[in-house]
Backbone as CSV, one residue per row, in Angstrom:
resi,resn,N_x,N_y,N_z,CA_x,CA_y,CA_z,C_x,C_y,C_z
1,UNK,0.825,-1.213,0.000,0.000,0.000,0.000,0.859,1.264,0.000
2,UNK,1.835,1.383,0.930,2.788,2.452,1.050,3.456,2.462,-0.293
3,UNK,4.390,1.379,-0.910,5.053,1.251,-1.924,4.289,2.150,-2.642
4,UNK,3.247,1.900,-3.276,1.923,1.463,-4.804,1.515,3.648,-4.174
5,UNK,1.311,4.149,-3.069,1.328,5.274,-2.738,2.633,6.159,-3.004
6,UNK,3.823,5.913,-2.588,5.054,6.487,-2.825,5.215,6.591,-4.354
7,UNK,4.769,5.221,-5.287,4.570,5.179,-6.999,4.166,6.057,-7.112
8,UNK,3.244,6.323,-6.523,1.916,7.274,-7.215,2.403,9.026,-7.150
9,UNK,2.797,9.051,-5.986,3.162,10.390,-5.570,4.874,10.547,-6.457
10,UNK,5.540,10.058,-6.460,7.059,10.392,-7.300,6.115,10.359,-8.825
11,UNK,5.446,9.921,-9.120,4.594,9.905,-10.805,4.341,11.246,-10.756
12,UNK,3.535,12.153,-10.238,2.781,12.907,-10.055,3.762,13.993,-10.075
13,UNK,5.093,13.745,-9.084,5.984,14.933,-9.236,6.678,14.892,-10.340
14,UNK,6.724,13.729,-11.077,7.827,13.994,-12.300,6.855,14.317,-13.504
15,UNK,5.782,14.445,-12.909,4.688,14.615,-14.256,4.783,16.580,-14.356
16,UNK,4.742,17.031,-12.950,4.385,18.180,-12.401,6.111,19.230,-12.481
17,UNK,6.996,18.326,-12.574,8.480,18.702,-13.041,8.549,18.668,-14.484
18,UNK,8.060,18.440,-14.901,8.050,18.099,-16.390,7.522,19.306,-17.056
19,UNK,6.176,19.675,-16.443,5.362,20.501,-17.122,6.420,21.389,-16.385
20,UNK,6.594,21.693,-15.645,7.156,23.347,-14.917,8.207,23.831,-15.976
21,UNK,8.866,22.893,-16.852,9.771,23.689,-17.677,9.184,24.101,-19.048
22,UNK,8.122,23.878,-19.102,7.491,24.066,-20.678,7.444,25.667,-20.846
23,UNK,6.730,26.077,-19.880,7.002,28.105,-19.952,8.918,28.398,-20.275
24,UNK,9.645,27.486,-19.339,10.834,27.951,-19.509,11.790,27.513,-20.914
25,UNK,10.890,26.398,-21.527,11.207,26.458,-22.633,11.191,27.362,-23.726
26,UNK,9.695,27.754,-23.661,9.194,28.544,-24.617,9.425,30.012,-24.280
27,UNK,9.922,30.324,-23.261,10.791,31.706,-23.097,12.071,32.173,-23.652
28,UNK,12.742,30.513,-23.817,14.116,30.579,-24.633,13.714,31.230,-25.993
29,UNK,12.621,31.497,-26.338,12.470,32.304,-27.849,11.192,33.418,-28.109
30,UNK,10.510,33.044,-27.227,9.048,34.018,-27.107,9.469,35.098,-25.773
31,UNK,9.070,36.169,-26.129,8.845,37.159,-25.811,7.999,37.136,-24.275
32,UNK,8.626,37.378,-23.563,7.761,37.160,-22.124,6.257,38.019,-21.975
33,UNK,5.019,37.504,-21.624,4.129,37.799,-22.085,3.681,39.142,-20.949
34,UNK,4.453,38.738,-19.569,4.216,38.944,-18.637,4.702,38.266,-17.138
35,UNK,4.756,38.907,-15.897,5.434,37.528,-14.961,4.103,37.482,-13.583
36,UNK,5.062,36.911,-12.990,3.758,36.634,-12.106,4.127,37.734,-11.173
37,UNK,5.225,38.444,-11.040,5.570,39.705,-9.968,4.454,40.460,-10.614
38,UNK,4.439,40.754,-12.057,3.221,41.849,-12.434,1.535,41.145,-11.991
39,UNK,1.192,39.956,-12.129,0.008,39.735,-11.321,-0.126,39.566,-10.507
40,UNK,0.668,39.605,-9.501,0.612,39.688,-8.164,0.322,41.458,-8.141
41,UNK,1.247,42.680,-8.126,0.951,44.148,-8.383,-0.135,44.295,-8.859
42,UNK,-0.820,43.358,-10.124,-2.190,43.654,-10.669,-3.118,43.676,-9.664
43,UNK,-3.061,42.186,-8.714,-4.286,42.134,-7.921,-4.294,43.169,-6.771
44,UNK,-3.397,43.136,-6.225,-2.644,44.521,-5.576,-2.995,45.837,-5.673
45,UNK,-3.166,46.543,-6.490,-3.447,47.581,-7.083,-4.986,47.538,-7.318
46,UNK,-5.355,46.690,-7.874,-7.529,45.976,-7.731,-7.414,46.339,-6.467
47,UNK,-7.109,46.432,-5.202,-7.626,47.018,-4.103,-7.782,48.158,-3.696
48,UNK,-7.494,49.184,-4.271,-7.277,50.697,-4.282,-8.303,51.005,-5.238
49,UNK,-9.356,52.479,-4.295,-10.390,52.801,-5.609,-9.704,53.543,-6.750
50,UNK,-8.501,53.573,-7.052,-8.080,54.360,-8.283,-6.810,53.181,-8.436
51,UNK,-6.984,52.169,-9.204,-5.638,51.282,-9.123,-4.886,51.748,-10.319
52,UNK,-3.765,51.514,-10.194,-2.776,51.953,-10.735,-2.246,50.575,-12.228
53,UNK,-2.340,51.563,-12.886,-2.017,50.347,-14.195,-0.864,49.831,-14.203
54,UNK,-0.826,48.378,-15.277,0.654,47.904,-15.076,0.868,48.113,-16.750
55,UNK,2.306,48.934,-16.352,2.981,49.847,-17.716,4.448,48.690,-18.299
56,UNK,3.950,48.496,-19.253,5.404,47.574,-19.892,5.491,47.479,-21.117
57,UNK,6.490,47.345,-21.482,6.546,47.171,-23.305,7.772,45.963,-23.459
58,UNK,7.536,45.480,-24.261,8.719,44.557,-24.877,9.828,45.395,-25.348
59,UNK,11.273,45.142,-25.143,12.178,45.759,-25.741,13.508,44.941,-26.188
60,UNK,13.765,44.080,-27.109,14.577,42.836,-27.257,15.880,43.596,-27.348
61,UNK,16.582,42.770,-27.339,17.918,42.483,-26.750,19.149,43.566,-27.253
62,UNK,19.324,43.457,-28.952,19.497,44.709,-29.367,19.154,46.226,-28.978
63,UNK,18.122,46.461,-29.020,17.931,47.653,-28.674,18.078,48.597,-27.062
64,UNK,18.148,48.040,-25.898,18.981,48.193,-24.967,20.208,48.607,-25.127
65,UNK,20.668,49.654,-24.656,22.106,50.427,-24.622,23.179,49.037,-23.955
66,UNK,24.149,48.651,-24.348,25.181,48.853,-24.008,25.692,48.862,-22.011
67,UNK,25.285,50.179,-22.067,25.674,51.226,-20.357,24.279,50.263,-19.722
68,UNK,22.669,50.312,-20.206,21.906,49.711,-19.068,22.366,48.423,-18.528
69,UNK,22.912,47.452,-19.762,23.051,46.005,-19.544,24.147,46.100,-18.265
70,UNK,25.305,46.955,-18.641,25.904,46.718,-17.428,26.178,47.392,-16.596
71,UNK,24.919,48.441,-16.288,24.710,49.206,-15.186,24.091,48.109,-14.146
72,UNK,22.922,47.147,-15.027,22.344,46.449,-13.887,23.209,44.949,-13.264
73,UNK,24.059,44.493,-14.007,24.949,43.620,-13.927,26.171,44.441,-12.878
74,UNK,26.584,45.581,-13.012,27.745,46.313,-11.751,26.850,46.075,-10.550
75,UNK,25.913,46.559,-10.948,24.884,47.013,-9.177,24.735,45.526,-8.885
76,UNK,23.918,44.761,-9.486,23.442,43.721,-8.794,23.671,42.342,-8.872
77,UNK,25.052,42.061,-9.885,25.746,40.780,-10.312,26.881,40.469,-11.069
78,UNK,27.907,40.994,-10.054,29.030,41.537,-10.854,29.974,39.730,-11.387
79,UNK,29.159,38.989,-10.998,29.712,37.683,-11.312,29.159,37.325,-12.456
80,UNK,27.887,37.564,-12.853,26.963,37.426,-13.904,27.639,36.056,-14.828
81,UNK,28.410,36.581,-15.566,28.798,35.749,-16.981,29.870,34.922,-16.535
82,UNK,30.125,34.746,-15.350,31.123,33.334,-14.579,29.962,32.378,-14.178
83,UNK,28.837,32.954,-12.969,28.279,31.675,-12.572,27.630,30.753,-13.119
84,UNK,26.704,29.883,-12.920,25.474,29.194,-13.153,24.806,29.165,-12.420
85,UNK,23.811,30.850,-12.428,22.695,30.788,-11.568,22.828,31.297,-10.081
86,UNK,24.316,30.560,-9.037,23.975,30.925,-8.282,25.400,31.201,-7.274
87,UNK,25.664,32.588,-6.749,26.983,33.350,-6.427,27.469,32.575,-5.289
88,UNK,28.128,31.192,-5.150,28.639,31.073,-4.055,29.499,31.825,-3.123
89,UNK,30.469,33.093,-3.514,31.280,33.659,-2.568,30.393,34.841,-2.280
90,UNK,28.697,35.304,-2.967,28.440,36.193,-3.067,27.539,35.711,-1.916
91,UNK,27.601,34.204,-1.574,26.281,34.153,-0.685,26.942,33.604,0.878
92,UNK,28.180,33.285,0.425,28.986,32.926,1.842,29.602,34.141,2.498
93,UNK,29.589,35.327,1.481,29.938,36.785,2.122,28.566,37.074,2.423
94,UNK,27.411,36.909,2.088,26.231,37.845,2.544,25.677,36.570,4.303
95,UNK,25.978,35.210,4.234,25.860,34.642,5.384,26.853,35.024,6.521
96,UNK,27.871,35.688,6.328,28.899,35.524,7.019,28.691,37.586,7.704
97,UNK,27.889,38.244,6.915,27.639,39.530,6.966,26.705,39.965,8.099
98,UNK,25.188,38.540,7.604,24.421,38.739,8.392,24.561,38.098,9.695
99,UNK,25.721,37.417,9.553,25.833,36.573,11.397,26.747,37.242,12.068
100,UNK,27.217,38.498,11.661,27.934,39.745,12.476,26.706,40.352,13.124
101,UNK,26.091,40.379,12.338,24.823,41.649,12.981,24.560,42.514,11.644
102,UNK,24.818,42.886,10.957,25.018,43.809,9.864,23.732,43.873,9.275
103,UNK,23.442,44.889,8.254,21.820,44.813,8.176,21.604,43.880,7.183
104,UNK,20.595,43.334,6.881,20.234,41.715,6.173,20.469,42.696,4.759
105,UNK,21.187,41.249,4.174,21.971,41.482,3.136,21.543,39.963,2.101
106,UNK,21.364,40.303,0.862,20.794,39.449,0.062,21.918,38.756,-0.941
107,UNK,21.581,37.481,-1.499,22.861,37.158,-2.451,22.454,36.987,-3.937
108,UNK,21.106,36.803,-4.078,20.147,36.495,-5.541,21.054,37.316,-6.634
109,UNK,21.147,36.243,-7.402,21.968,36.603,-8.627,20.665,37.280,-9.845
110,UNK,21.293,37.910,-11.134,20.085,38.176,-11.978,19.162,36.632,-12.215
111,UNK,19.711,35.736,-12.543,19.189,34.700,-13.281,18.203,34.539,-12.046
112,UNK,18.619,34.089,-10.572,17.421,33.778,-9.803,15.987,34.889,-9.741
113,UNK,16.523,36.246,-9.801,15.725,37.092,-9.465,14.819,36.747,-10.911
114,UNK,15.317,36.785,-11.689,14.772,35.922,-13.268,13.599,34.862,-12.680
115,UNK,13.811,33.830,-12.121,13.564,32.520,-11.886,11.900,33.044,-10.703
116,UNK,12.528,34.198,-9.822,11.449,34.556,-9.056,10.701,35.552,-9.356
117,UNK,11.143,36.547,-10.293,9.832,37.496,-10.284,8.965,36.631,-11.788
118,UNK,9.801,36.037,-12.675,8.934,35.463,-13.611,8.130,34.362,-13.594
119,UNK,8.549,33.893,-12.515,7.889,32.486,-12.304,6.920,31.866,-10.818
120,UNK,7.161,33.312,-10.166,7.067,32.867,-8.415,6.221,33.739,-7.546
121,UNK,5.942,33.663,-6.541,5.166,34.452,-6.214,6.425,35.107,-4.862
122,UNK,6.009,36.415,-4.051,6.737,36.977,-3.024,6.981,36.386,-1.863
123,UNK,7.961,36.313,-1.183,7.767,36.063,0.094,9.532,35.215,0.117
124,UNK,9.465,35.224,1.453,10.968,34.021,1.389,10.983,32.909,2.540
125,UNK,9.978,31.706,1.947,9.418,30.740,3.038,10.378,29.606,1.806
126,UNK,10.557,28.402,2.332,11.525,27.579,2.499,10.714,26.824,0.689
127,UNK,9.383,26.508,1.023,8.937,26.026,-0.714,9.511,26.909,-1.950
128,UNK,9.364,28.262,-1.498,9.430,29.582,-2.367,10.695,29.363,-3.111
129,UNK,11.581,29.138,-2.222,12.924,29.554,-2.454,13.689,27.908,-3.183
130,UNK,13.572,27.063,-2.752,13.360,25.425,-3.418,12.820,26.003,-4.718
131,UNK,11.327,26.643,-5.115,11.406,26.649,-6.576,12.085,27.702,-7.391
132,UNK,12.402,28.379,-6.516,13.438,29.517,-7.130,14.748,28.553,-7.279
133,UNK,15.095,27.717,-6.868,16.388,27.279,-7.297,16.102,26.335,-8.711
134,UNK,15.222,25.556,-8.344,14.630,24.736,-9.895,14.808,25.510,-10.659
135,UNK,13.935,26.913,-10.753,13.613,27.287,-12.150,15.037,28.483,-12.405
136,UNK,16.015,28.585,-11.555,17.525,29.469,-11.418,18.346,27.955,-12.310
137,UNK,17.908,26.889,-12.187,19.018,25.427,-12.291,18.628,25.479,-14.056
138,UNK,17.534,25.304,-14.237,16.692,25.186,-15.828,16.759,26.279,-16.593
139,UNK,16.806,27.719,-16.155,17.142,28.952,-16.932,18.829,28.367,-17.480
140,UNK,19.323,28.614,-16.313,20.794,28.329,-16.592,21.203,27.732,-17.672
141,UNK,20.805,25.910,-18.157,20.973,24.973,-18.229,20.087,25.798,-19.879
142,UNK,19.058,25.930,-20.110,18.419,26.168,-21.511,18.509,27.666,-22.166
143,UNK,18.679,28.710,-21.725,19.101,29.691,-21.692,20.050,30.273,-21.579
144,UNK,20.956,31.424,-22.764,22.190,31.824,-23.007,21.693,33.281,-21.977
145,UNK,23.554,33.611,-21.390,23.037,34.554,-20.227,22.565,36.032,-20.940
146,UNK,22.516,35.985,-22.430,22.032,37.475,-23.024,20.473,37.149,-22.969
147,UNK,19.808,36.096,-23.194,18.631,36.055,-22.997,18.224,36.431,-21.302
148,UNK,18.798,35.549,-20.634,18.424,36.160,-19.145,18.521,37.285,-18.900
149,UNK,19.627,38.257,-19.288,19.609,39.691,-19.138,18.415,40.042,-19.947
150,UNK,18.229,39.698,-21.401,17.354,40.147,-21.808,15.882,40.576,-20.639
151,UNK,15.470,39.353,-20.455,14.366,39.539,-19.608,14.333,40.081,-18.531
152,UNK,15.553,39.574,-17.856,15.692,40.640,-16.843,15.229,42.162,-16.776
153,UNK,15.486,42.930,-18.067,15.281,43.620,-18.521,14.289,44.511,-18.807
154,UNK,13.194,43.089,-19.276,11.797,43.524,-19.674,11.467,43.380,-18.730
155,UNK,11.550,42.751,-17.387,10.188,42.633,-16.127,10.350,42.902,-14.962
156,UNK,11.883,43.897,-14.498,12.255,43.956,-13.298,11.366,45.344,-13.293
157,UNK,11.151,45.504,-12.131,10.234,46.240,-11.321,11.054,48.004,-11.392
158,UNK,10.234,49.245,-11.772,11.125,50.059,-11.441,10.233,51.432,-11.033
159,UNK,8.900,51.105,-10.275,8.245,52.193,-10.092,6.614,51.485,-9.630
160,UNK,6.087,52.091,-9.054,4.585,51.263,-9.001,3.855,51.427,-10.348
161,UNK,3.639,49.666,-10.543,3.201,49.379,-11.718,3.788,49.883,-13.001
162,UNK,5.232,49.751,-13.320,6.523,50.515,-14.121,7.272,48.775,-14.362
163,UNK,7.166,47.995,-15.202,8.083,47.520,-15.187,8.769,47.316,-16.844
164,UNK,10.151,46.684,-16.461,11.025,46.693,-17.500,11.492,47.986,-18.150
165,UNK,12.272,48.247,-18.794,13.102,49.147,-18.864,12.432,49.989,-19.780
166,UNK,12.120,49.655,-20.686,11.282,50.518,-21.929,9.860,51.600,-21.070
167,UNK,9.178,50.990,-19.993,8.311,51.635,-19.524,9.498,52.402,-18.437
168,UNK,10.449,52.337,-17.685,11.016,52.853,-16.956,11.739,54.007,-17.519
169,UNK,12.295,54.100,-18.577,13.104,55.130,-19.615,11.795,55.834,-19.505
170,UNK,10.457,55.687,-20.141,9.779,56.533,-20.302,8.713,57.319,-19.013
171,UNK,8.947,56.817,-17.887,8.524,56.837,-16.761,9.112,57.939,-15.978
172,UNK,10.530,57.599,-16.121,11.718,58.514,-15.642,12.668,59.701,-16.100
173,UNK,12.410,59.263,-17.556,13.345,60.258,-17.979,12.168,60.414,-19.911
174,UNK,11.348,59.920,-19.754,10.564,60.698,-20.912,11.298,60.167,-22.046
175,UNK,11.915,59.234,-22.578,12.495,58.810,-23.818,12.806,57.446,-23.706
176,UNK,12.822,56.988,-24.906,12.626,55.371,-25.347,13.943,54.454,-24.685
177,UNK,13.756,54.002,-24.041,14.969,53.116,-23.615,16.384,53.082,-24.574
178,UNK,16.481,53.028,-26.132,17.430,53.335,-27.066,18.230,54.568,-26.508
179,UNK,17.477,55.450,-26.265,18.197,56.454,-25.964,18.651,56.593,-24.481
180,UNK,18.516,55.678,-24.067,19.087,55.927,-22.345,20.634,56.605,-22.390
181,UNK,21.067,57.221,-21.255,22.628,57.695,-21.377,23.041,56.985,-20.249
182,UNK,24.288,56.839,-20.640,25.454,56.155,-19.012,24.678,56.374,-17.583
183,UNK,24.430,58.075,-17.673,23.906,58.031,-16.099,22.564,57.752,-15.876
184,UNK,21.845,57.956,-16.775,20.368,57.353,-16.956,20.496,55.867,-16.393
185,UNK,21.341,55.232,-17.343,21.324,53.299,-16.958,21.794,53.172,-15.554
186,UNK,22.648,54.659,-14.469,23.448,54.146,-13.721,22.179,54.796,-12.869
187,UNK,21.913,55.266,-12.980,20.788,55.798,-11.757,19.399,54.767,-11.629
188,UNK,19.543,54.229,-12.926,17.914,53.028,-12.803,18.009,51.816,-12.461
189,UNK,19.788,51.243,-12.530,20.393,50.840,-11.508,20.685,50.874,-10.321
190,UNK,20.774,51.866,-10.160,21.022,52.371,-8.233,19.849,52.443,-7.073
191,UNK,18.438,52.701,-8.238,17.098,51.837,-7.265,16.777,50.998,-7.322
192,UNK,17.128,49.663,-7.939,16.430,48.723,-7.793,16.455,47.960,-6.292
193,UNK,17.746,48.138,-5.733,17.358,47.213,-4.223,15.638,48.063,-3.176
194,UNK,15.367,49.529,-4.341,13.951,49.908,-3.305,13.616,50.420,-4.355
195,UNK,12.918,50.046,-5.522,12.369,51.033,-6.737,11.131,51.366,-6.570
196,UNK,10.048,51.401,-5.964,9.051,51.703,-5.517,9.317,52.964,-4.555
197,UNK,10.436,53.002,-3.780,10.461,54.020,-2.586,11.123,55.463,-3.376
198,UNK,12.515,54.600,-4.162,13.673,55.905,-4.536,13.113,56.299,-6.662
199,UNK,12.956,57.202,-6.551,13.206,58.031,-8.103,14.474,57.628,-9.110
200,UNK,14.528,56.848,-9.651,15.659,57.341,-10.591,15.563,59.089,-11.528
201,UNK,14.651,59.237,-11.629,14.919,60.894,-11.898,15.141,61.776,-10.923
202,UNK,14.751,61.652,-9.634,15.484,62.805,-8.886,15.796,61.667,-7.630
203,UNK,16.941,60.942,-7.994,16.984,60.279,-6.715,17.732,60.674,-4.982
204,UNK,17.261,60.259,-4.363,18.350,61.084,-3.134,19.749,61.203,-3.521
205,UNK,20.467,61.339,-2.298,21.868,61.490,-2.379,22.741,60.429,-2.534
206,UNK,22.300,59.317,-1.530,23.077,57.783,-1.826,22.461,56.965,-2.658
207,UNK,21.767,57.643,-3.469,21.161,56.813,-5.122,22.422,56.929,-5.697
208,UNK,22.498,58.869,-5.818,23.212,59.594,-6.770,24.679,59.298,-6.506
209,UNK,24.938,58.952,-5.177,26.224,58.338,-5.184,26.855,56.676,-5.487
210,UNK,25.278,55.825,-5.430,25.623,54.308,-5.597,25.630,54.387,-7.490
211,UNK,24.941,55.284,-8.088,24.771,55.248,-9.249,26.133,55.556,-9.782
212,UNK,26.652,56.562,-9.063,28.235,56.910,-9.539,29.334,55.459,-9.580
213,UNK,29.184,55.133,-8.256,29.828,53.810,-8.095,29.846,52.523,-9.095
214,UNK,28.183,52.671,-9.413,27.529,51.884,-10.609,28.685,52.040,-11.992
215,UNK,28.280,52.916,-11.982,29.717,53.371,-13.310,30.663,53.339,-13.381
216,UNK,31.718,53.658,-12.208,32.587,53.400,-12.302,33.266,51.696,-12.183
217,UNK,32.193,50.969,-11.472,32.034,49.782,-11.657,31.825,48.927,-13.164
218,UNK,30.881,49.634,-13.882,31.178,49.070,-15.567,32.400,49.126,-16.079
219,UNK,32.850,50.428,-15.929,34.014,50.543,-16.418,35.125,49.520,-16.567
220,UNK,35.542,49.669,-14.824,36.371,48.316,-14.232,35.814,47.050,-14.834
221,UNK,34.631,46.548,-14.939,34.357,45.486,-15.257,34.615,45.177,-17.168
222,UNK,34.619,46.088,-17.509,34.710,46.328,-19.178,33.823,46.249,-20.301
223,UNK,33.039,46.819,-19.573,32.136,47.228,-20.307,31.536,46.515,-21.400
224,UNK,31.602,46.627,-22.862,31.470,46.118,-23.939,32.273,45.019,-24.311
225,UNK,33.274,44.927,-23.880,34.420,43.703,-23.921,33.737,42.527,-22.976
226,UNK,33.238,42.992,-21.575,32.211,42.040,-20.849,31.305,41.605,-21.581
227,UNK,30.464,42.456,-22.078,29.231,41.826,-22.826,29.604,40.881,-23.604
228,UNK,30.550,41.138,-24.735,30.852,40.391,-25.976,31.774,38.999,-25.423
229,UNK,32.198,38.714,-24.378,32.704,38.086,-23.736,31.494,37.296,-22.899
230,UNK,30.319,37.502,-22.401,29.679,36.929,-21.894,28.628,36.268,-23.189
231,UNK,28.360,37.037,-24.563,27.651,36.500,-25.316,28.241,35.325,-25.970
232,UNK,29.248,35.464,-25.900,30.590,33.840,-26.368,29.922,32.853,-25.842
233,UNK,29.592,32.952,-24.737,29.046,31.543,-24.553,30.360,31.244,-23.339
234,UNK,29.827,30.522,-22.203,31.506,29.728,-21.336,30.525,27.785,-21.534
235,UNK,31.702,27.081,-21.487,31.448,25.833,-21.166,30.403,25.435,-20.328
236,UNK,29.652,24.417,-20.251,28.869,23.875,-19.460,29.782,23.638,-18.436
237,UNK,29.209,23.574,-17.165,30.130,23.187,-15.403,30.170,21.533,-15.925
238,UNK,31.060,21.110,-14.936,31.654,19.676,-15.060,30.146,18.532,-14.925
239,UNK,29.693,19.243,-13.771,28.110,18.090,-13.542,27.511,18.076,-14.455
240,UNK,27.070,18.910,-15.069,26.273,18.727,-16.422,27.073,17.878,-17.503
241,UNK,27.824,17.244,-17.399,28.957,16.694,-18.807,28.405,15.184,-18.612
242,UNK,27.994,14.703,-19.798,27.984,13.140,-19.409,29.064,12.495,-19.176
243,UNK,30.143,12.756,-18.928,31.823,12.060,-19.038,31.741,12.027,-17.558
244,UNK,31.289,13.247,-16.889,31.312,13.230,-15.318,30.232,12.205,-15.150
245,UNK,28.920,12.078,-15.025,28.154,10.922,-14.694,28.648,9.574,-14.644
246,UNK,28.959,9.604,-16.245,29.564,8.286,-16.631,31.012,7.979,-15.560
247,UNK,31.766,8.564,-15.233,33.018,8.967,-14.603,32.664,8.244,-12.791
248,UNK,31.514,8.762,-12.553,30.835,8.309,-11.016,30.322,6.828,-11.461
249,UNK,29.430,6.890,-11.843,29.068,5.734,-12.026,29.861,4.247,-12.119
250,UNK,31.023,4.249,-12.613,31.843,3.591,-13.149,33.064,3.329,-11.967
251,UNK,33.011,4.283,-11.085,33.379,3.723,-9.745,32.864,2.657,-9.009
């Protein structure tokens, strides 16, 4: 009875694992329609007698400056085009930060924040974060990291009911994302850890100074030589290789 039950239930999850990557398939080439961070804000906003619309446009990959791609990659993932998915020294420095006392400090790389605002709902309870690693493991694994920036792109949050960059250029600074400038990309960078609270058009003082940092951070990192260096493509990690499986196994 237990056996013929345990069947039943591992069926059910590999049926239910199966389907969970079909959106993440069909993202590797379609245009994100929308994520679930924006219907969650939708229903959100339905509670207010004047709700606030949700503003977004598609803006593919080309047409993004240059300076935004790695304004948001300085600020918030300066490992970006080394990892897979997920910053080990970025998360053993942010554990090791918060067990000083220091104020809580986060390690989410782009690809996870990818994995959670497109796929997940809010909160940081122990299921949440388990499927944030699935769908951080499967981006990785089917997806080149210019597509993840891509999206990144289109659905990160940058104002109430403002998301992706094309509605944020025009939100903030009145012109089409194409035309963003260095400090434009470095200032719409410098709110995202609170984009609801801080302005990228008139942001406080330690916007205007993390945004500086932001830049001078591309720089160091190299800018266009990064990009074209991260669109190369790096090797698959060793676990993913069938030579490694085969390699264990054979012990």
């Amino acid at each position: 009875m237990l056996k013929t039950l345990f069947l039943k239930i591992s069926k059910w999850l590999i049926i239910l694992m199966a389907l969970s990557l079909i959106p993440v398939i069909l993202l590797r080439w379609v245009p994100s329609p929308g994520s679930a961070l924006m219907v969650e804000r939708w229903f959100e906003f339905r509670q207010d007698d004047n709700p606030t619309e949700i503003r977004r446009q598609w803006v593919p990959y080309k047409s993004i400056p240059e300076s935004m791609k790695m304004a948001v990659i300085a600020g918030e993932d300066q490992r970006f085009a080394e990892h897979f998915g997920f910053d080990l020294e970025a998360i053993k420095a942010a554990v090791e930060h918060n067990r000083q006392g220091g104020s809580l400090r986060g390690a989410s790389t782009l690809t996870q924040q990818v994995a959670k605002n497109q796929f997940l709902w809010s909160g940081r309870s122990w299921p949440r974060k388990a499927l944030e690693a699935w769908f951080t493991l499967w981006i990785e694994v089917l997806w080149p990291k210019q597509r993840i920036l891509e999206i990144y792109l289109n659905i990160v949050e940058w104002d109430e009911g403002v998301f992706g960059v094309q509605a944020a250029a025009q939100q903030h600074f009145g012109i089409d994302a194409s035309y963003l400038s260095d400090r434009h990309a470095a200032q719409l960078a410098a709110v995202l850890p609170n984009p609801r609270e801080w302005s990228a058009a008139a942001p406080p003082a330690h916007v205007q100074r993390r945004a500086s940092w932001i830049q001078r951070q591309s720089r160091q990192l190299g800018g266009a030589h990064y990009l074209r260096e991260m669109e190369a493509g790096r090797p698959l990690p060793e676990w993913l290789s069938l030579s490694y499986w085969r390699n264990r196994l054979e012990v």
